[in-house]
C-alpha positions in Angstrom: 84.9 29.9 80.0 84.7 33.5 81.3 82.8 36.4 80.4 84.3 39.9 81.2 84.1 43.4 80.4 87.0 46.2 80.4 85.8 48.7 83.5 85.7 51.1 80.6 83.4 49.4 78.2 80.9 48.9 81.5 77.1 50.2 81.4 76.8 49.8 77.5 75.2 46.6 77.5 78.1 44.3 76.2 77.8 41.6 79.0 73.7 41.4 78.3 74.4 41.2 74.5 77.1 38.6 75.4 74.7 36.2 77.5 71.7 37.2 75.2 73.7 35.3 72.2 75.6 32.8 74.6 71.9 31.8 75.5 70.6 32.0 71.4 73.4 29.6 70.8 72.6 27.3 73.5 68.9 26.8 72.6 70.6 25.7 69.0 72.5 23.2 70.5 69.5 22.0 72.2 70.7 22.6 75.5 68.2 22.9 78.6 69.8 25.5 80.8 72.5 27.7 81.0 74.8 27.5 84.4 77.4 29.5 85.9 79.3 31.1 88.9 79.1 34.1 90.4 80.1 35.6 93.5 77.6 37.7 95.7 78.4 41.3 94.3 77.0 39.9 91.3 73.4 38.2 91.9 71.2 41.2 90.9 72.8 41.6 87.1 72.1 37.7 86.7 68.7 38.0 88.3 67.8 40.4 86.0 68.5 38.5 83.1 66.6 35.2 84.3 69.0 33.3 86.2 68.3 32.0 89.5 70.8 31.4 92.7 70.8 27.9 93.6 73.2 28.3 96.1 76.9 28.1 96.8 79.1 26.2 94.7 82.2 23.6 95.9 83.9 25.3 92.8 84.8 28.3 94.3 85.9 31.4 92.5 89.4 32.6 93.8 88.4 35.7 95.8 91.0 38.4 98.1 87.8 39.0 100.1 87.7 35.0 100.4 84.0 35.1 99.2 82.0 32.1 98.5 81.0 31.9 95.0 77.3 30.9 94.0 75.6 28.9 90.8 73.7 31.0 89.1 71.4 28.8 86.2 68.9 30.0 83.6 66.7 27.6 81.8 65.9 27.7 78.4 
């Protein structure tokens, strides 16, 4: 699963309202934490909403700038 924003819908607070109800859900179901992947550019948003880097992931994220991508996990 992805989460994404058009460029023009940006700085509205869709992607917060998105991972605010993606992490409402997730407590429903019980679930303990909330884990995803991120590359670097993107640390600071996530850190701001609670996650925390635990360090590159094998999984990478196909990037032109051949960027290492990074789990990013929350806990509920």
């Amino acid at each position: 699963m992805s989460l994404a924003v058009a460029p023009e819908c940006r700085k509205r607070g869709i992607a917060t309202e998105l991972l605010d109800r993606m992490a409402q859900v997730a407590k429903l179901e019980n679930r303990r934490a909330i884990s995803l992947t991120c590359l670097p550019k993107l640390f600071s948003f996530y850190e701001k909403r609670g996650y925390q880097n635990e360090g590159k992931t094998t999984d990478d994220i196909p990037d032109p700038d051949n960027e290492s991508s990074y789990n990013m996990v929350k806990k509920l």
